[in-house]
Backbone as CSV, one residue per row, in Angstrom:
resi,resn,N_x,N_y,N_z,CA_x,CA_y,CA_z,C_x,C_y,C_z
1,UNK,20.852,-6.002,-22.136,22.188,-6.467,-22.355,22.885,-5.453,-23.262
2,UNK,24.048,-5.353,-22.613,25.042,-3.402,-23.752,25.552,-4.973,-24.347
3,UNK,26.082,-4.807,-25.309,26.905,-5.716,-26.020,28.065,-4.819,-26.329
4,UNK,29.372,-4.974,-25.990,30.746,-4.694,-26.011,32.144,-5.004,-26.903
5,UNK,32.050,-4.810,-27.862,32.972,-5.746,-28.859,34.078,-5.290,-29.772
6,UNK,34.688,-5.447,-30.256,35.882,-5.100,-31.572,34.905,-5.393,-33.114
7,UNK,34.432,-6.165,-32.994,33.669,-6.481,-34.572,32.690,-5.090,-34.683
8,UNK,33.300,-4.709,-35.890,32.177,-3.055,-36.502,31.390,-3.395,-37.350
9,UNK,31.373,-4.705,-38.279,30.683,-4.840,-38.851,29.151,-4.654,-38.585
10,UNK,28.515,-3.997,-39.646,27.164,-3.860,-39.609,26.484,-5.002,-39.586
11,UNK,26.519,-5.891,-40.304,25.752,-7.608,-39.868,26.021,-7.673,-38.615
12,UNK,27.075,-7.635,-37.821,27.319,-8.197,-36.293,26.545,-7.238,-35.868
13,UNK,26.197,-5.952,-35.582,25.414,-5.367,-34.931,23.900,-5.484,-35.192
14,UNK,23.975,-6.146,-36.513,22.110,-6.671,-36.724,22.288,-7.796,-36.154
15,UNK,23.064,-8.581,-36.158,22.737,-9.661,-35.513,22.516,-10.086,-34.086
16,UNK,23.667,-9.411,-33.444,23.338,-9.323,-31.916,22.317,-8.503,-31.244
17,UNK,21.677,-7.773,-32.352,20.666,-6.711,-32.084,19.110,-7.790,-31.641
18,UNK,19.499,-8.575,-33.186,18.309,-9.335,-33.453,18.410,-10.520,-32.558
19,UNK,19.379,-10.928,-31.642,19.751,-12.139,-30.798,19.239,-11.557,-29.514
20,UNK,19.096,-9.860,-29.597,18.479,-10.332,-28.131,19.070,-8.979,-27.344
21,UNK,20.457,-8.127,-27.816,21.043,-7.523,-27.597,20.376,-6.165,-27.259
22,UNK,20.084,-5.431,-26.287,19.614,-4.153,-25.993,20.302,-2.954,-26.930
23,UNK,21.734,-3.071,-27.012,22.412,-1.918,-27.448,24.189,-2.420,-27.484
24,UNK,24.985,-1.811,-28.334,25.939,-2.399,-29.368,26.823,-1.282,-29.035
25,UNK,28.101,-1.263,-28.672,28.806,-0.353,-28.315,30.123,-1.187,-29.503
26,UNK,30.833,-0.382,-29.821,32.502,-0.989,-30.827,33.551,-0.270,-30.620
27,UNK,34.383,-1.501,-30.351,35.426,-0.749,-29.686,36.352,0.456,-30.591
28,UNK,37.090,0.789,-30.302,37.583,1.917,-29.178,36.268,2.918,-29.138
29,UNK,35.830,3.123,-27.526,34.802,3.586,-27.334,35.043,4.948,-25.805
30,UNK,34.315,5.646,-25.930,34.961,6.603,-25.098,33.730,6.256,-23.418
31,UNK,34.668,6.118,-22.794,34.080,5.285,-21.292,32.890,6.179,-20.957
32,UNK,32.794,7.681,-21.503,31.621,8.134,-21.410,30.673,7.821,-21.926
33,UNK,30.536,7.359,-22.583,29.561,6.914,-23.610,28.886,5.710,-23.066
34,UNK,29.779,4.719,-22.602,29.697,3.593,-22.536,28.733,3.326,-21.190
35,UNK,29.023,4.723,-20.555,28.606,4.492,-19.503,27.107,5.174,-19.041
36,UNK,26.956,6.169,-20.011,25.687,6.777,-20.352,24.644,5.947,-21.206
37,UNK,25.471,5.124,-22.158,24.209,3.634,-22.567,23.812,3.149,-20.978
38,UNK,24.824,2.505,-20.445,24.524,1.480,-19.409,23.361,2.170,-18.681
39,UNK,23.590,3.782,-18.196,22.768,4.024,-16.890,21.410,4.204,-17.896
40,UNK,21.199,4.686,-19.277,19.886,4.616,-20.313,19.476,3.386,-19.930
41,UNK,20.148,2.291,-20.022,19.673,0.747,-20.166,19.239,0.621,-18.894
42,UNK,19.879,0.494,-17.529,18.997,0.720,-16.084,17.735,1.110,-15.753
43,UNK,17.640,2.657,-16.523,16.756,3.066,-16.205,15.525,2.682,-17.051
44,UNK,15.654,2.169,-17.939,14.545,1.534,-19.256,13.618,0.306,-18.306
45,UNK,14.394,-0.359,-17.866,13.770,-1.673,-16.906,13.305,-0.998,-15.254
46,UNK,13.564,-0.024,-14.915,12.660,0.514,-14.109,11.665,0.220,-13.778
47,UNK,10.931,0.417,-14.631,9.271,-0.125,-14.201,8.678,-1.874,-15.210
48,UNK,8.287,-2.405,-14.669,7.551,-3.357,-15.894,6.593,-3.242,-15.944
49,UNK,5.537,-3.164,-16.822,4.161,-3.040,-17.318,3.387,-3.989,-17.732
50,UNK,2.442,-4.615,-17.362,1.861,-5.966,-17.585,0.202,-5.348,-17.983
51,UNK,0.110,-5.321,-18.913,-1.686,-4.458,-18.929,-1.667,-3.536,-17.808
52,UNK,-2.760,-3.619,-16.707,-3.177,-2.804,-15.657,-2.196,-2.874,-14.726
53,UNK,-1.158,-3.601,-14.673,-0.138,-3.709,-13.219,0.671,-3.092,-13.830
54,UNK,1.587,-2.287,-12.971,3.181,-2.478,-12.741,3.474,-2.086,-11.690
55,UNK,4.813,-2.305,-11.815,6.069,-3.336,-10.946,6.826,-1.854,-10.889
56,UNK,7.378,-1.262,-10.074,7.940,-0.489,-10.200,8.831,-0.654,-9.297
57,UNK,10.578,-0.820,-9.865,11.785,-1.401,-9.216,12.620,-0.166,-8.108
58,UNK,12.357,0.740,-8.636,13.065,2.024,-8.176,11.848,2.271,-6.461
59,UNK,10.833,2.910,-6.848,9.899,2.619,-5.547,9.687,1.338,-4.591
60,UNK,9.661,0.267,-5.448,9.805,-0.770,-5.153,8.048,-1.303,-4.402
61,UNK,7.264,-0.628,-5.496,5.726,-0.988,-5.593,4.997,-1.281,-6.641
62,UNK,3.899,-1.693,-6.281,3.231,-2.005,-7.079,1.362,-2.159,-7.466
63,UNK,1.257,-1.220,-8.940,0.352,-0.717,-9.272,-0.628,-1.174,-9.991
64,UNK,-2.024,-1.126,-9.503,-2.754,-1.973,-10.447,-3.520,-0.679,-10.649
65,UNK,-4.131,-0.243,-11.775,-5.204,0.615,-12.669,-4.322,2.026,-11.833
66,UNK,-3.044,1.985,-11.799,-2.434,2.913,-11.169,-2.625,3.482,-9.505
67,UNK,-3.186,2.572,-9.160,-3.616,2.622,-7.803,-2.696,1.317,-6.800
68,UNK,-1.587,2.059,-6.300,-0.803,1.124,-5.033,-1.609,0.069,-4.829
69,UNK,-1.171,-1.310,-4.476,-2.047,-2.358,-3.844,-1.222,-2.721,-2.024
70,UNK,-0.759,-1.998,-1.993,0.081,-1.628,-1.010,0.929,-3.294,-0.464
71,UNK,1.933,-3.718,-1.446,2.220,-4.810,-1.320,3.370,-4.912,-0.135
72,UNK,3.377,-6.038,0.544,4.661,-6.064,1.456,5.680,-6.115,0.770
73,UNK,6.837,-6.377,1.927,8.292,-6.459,1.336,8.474,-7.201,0.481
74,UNK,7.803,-8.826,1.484,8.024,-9.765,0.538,7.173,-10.194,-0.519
75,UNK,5.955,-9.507,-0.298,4.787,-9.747,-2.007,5.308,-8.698,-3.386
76,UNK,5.639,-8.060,-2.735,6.936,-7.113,-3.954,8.013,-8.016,-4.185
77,UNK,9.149,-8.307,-3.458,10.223,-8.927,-3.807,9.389,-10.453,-4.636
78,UNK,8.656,-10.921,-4.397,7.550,-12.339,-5.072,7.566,-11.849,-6.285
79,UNK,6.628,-10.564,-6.403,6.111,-10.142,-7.779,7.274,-9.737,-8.357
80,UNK,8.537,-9.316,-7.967,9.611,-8.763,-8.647,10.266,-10.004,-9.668
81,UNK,10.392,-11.140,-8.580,11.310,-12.149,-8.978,10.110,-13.119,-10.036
82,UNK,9.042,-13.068,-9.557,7.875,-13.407,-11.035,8.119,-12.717,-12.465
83,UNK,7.854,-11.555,-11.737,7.812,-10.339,-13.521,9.060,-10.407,-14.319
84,UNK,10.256,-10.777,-13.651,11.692,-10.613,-14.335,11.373,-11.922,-15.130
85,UNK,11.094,-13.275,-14.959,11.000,-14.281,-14.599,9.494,-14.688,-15.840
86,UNK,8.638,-13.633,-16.285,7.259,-13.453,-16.993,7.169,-14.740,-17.475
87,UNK,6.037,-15.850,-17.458,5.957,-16.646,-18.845,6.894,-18.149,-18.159
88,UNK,7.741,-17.629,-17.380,8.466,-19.465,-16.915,8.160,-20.056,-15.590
89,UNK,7.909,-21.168,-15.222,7.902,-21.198,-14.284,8.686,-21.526,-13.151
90,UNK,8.455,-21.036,-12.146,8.945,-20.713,-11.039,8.906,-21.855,-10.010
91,UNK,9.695,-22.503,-9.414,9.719,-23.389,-8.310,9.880,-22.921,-7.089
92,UNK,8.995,-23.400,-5.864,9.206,-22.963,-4.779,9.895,-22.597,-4.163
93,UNK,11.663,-23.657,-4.294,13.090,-23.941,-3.847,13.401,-22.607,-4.312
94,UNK,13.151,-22.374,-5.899,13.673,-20.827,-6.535,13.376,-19.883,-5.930
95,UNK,11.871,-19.632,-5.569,11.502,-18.488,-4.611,11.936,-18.345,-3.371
96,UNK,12.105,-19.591,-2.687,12.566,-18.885,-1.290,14.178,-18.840,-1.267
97,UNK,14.453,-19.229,-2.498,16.283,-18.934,-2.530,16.024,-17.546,-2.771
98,UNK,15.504,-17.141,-3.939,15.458,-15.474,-4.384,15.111,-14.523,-3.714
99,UNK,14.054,-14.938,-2.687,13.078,-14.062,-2.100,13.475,-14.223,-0.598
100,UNK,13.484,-15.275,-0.576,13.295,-15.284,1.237,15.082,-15.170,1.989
101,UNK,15.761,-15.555,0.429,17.141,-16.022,0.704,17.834,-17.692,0.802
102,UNK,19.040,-18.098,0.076,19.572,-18.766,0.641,19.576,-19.809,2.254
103,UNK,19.949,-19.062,3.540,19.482,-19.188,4.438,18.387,-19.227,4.888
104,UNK,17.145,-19.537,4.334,16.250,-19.296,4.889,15.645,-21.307,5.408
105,UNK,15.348,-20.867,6.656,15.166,-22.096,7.730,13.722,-22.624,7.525
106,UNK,13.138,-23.273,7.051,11.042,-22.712,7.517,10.647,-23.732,6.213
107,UNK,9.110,-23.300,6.745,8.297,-23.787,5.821,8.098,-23.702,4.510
108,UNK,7.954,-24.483,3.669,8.286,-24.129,1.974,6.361,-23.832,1.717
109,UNK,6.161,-23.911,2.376,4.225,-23.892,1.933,4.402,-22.324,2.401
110,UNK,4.959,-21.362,3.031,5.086,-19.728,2.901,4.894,-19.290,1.889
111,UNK,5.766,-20.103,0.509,5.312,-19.510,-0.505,4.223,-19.363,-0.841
112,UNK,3.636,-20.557,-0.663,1.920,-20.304,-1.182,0.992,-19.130,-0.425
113,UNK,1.678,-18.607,0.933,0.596,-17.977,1.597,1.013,-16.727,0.798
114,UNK,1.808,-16.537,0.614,2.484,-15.285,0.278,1.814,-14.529,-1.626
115,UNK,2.162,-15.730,-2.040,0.950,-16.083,-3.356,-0.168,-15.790,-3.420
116,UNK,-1.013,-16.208,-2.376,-2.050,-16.167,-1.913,-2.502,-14.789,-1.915
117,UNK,-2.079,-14.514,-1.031,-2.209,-12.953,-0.318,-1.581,-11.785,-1.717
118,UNK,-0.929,-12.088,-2.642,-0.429,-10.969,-3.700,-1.495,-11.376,-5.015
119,UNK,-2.097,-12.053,-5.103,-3.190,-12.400,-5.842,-4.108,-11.739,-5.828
120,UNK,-4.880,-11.818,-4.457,-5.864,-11.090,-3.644,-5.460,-9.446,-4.302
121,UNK,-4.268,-9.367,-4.024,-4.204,-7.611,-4.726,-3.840,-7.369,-6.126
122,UNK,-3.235,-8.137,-6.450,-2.842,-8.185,-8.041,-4.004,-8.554,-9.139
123,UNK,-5.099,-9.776,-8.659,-5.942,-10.269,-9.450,-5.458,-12.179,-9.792
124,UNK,-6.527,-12.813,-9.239,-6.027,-14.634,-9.117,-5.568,-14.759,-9.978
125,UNK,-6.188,-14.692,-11.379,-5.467,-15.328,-13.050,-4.207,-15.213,-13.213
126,UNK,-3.727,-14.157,-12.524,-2.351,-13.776,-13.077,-1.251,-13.988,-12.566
127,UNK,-1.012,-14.687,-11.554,-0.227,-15.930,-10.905,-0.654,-17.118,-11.577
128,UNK,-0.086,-18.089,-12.360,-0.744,-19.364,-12.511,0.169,-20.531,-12.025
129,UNK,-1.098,-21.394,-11.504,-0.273,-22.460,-10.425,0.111,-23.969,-11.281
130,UNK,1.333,-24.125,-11.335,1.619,-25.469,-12.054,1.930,-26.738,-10.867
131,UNK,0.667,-27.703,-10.494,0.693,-28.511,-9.811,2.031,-29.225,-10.027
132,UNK,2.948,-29.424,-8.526,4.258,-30.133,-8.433,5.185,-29.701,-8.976
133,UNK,4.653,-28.478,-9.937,6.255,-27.583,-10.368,6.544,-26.657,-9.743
134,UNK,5.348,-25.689,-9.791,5.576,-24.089,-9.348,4.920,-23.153,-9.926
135,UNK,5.110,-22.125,-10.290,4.219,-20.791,-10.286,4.906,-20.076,-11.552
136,UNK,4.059,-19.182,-12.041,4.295,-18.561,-13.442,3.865,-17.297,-13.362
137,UNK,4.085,-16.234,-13.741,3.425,-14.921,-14.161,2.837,-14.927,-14.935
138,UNK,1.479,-14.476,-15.362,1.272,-14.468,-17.247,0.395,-13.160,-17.127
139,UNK,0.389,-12.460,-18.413,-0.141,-11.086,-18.500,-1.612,-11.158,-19.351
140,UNK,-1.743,-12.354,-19.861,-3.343,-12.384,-20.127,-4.146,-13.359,-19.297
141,UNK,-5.300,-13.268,-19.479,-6.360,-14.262,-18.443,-6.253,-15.651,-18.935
142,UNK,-5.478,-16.277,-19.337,-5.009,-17.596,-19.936,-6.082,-18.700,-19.307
């Protein structure tokens, strides 16, 4: 998150720093600048790193002990919308809105095969299944 503002104060920039804020721009600001944070900030979330996995957004794969697990479209777009997502859980309805789309006509138990099958390459623990809610990412063997 760039945070964009008129307030120069130094507390406001610790504070929104400490709220969560990536980076603090004050106004009058020269659009170059502004815009060389933003593409820094893009490129920072590039990859995510979970111990032995990552997620890599730009290739749009994903690596375990640095070795491709050669994931599909949609076990990438799964693991994408998990990893952004780390730590909460995830409902089925959410995934096939995010993943499969809006429109999408079909079976809601896909998700699970799809789960299934990115486990198998990712490692079981690290999907965790919340009976009647949905699904979670987590980065230790919990």
């Amino acid at each position: 998150m760039l945070l964009l503002t008129a307030k120069g104060n130094v507390d406001d920039e610790f504070l929104a720093l400490q709220s969560g804020a990536d980076d603090f721009v004050r106004k009058p600001f020269d659009p170059r600048i502004l815009l060389l944070r933003a593409q820094k900030l893009l490129q920072l979330g590039a990859k995510m790193t979970f111990g032995d996995l990552t997620v890599d957004l730009e290739a749009q794969k994903v690596y375990r002990n640095g070795n491709d697990v050669q994931a599909t479209h949609k076990e990438f777009e799964l693991m994408k919308y998990l990893a952004l997502n780390k730590g909460q859980i995830i409902t089925r309805k959410m995934l096939l809105d995010q993943v499969w789309g809006m429109d999408y006509y079909g079976e809601e138990r896909t998700v699970d095969t799809h789960v299934r099958r990115l486990r198998e390459k990712i490692g079981e623990w690290r999907i965790k299944t919340y009976r009647g809610m949905g699904y979670s990412l987590v980065e230790d063997n919990e």
